[in-house]
DOVOMAR-787603 format. One record per residue: x, z, y of N, C-alpha, C in turn; residue in one letter. Coordinates in steps of 0.1 Angstrom, whole numbers, plus 5000, padded with zeros to 4 digits. Layout:
! DOVOMAR-787603
n_c1,n_c3,n_c2,ca_c1,ca_c3,ca_c2,c_c1,c_c3,c_c2,residuo
X,Z,Y,X,Z,Y,X,Z,Y,A $
...
***
This chain:
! DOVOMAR-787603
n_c1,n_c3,n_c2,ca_c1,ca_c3,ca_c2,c_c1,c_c3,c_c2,residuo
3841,1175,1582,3832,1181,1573,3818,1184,1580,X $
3809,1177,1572,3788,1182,1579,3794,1199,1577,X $
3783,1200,1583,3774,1212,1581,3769,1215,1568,X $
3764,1209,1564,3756,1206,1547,3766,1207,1541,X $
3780,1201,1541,3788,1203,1530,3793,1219,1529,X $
3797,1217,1546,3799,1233,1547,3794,1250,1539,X $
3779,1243,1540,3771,1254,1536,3768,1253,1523,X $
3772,1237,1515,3774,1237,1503,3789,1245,1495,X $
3796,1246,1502,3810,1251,1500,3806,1268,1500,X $
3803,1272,1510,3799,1286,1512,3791,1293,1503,X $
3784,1287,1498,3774,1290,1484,3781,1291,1471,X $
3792,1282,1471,3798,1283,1457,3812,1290,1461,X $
3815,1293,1468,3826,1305,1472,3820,1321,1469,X $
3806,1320,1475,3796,1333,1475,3798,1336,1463,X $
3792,1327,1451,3789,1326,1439,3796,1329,1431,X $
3812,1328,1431,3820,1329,1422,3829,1341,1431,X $
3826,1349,1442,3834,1357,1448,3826,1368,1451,X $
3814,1368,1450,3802,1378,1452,3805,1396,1450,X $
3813,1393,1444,3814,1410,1440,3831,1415,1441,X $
3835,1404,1447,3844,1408,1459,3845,1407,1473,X $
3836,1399,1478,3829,1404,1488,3824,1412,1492,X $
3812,1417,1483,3808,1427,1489,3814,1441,1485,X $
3825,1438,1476,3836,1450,1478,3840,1452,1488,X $
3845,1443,1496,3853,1440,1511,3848,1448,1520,X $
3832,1444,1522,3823,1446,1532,3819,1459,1529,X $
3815,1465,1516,3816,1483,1518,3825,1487,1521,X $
3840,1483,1519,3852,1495,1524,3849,1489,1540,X $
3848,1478,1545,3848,1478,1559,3837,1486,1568,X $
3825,1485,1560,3820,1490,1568,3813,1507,1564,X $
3822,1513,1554,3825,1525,1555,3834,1531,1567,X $
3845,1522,1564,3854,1526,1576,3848,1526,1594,X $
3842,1516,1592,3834,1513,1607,3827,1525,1608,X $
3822,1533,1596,3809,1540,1598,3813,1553,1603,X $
3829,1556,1594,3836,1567,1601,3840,1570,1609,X $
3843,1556,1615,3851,1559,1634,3840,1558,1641,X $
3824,1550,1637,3819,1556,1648,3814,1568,1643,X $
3819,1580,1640,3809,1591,1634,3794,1582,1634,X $
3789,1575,1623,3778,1572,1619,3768,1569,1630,X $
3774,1564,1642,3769,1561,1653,3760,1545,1646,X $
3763,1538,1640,3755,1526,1639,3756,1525,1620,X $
3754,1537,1615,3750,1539,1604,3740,1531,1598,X $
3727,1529,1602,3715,1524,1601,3721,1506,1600,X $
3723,1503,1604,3730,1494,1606,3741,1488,1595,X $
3748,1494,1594,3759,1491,1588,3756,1493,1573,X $
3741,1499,1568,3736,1504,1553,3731,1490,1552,X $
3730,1482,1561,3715,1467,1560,3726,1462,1554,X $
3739,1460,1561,3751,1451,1559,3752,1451,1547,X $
3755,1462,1542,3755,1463,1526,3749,1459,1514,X $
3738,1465,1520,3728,1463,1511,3725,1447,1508,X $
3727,1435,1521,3725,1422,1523,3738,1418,1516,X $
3753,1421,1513,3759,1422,1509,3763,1422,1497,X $
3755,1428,1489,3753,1434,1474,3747,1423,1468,X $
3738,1422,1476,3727,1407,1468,3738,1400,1461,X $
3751,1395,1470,3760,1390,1467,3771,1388,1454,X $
3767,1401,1450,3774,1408,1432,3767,1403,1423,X $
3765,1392,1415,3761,1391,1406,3759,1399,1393,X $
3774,1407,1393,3777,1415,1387,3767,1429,1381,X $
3760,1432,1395,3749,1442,1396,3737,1439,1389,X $
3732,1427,1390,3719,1421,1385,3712,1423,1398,X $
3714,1426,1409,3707,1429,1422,3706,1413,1429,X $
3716,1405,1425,3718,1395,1429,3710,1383,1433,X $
3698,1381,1421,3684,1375,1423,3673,1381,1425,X $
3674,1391,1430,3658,1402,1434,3657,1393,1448,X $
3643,1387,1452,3642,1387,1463,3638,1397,1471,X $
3642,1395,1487,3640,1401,1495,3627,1411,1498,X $
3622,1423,1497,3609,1430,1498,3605,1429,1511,X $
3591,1427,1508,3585,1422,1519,3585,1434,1534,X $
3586,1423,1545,3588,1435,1555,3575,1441,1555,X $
3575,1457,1561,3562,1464,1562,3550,1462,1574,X $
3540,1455,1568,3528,1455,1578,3527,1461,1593,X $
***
């Protein structure tokens, strides 16, 4: 299997699993956030948040990215 197909596959797995994914990835990285007592907090909120895009469910799903700050 390319690469291309690969990443073709991964798009339509995203697509149709989006908002169980990023179910996944909040309980994981809640839990991560408790054992480090919120040691990589900052961090672990991007995860999410990059994660979420992935819920179609939300309607957050096609918001593009905000621009980084000057």
């Amino acid at each position: 299997m390319n690469l291309a197909k690969l990443v073709q596959k991964a798009k339509q797995v995203a697509d149709k699993n989006g908002e169980k994914i990023a179910a996944g990835v909040g309980k994981a990285t809640d839990l991560v956030d408790k054992k480090t007592k919120g040691k990589h907090h900052d961090k672990l909120e991007k995860l999410d948040d990059l994660a979420a895009k992935l819920d179609k469910t939300k309607g957050d799903g096609d918001t593009p990215p905000a621009a980084p700050p000057a």
